[in-house]
Every structure is written in structure tokens, then in C-alpha cells.
N, C-alpha and C positions, 0 to 999 in steps of 0.2 A: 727507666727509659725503655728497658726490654718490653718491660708490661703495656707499656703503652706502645709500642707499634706492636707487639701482637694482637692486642684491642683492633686495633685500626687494620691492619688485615682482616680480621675477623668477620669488623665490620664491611669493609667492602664486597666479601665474600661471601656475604649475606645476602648485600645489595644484588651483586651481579646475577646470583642464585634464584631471588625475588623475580629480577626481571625477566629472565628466563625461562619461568613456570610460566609467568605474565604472557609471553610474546608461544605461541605453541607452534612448532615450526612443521606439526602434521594438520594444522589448522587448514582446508583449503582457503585460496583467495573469496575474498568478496560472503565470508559465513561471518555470523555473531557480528557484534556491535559496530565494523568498517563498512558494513553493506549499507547501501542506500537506502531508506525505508521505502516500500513500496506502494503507491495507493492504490486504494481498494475502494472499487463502486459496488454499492448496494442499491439492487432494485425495489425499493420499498412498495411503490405503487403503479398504476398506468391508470391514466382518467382520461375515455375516449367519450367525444359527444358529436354532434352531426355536423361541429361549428371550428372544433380545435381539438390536440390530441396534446396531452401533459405525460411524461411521466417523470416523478419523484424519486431520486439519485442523491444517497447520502444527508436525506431531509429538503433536499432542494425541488423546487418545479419548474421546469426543463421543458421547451418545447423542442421542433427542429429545427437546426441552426446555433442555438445555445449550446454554452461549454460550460463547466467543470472542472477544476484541476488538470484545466492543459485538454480534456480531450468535449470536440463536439459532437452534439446528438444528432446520427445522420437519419435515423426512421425509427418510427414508435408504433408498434402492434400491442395489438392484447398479448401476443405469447412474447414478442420480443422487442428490444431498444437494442439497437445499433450505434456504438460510439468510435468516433476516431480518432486516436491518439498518434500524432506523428508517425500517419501512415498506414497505424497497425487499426484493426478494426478488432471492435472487443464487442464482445456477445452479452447483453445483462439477459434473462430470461427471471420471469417472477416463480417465488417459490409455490404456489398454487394460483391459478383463474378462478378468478368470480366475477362471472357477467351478469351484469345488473345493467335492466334498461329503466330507463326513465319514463312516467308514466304521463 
């Protein structure tokens, strides 16, 4: 009977030990796996013509006025798209310009 509640001490002592490495209490709030995932807009493309202006966000084709994951497209240049997400206005800028006109 001895053996078996020192087992079962043991084991609890194990458990509490386990969860304790688990939960890291110099962890700041809101880091690793509790945080929100954040999303993330890629400017793939910008297609301007004399008639409409597109640009392509996450594979998508976006005019002004369209949204995405909560935020809409408030203006679309060759250097940049303007997005507004509750409020906050987010900057896409493409990773190099090529202007091509149409012949």
C-alpha cells in the first residue's frame, strides 16, 4: 500500500511538473501559439488600362471599393494600393514596376 501512493505521488508530481514547463510564466502575453494569427496582404500585381485599374492581393483581383479579409481597396497606383482595415490604412507597395503600355 506504501508503494502505491508513492507511485501516485510520483505520478502527480510529474503531471504538475509537465504543466509547468508547458505554461512558461516569462512568456510575454499574446507570443507563440495564443496569439491571433495575423493576415498578411501581398501585392502580387497592379493592371492599369485607360478604362479600369486592378490590382491582385493574395491571388485575388480587386478594384476600388472591393475588400478582402475585412479590409477595402481605397486607390491603386502603379507604385501603390491603399487598403482600409477598420480604420487603419495599410500601404501594399509592389516589389519592383514594369510599365508596359499597350500597343
Amino acid at each position: 500500500m506504501r508503494l502505491d501512493k508513492a507511485i501516485l505521488l510520483l505520478v502527480a508530481v510529474w503531471a504538475l511538473s509537465a504543466q509547468a514547463l508547458a505554461s512558461d510564466p516569462t512568456k510575454p502575453p499574446g507570443f507563440g501559439a495564443e496569439r491571433a494569427a495575423k493576415i498578411q496582404y501581398y501585392l502580387n500585381s497592379v493592371l492599369i488600362s485607360d478604362t479600369r485599374k486592378v490590382a491582385i492581393i493574395n491571388g485575388k483581383a480587386l478594384s476600388t471599393g472591393e475588400s478582402i479579409n475585412g479590409a477595402t481597396v481605397l486607390s491603386i497606383s502603379h507604385k501603390l494600393v491603399r487598403l482600409d482595415k477598420n480604420g487603419r490604412v495599410i500601404e501594399l507597395k509592389p516589389k519592383r514596376v514594369a510599365i508596359r503600355r499597350e500597343q
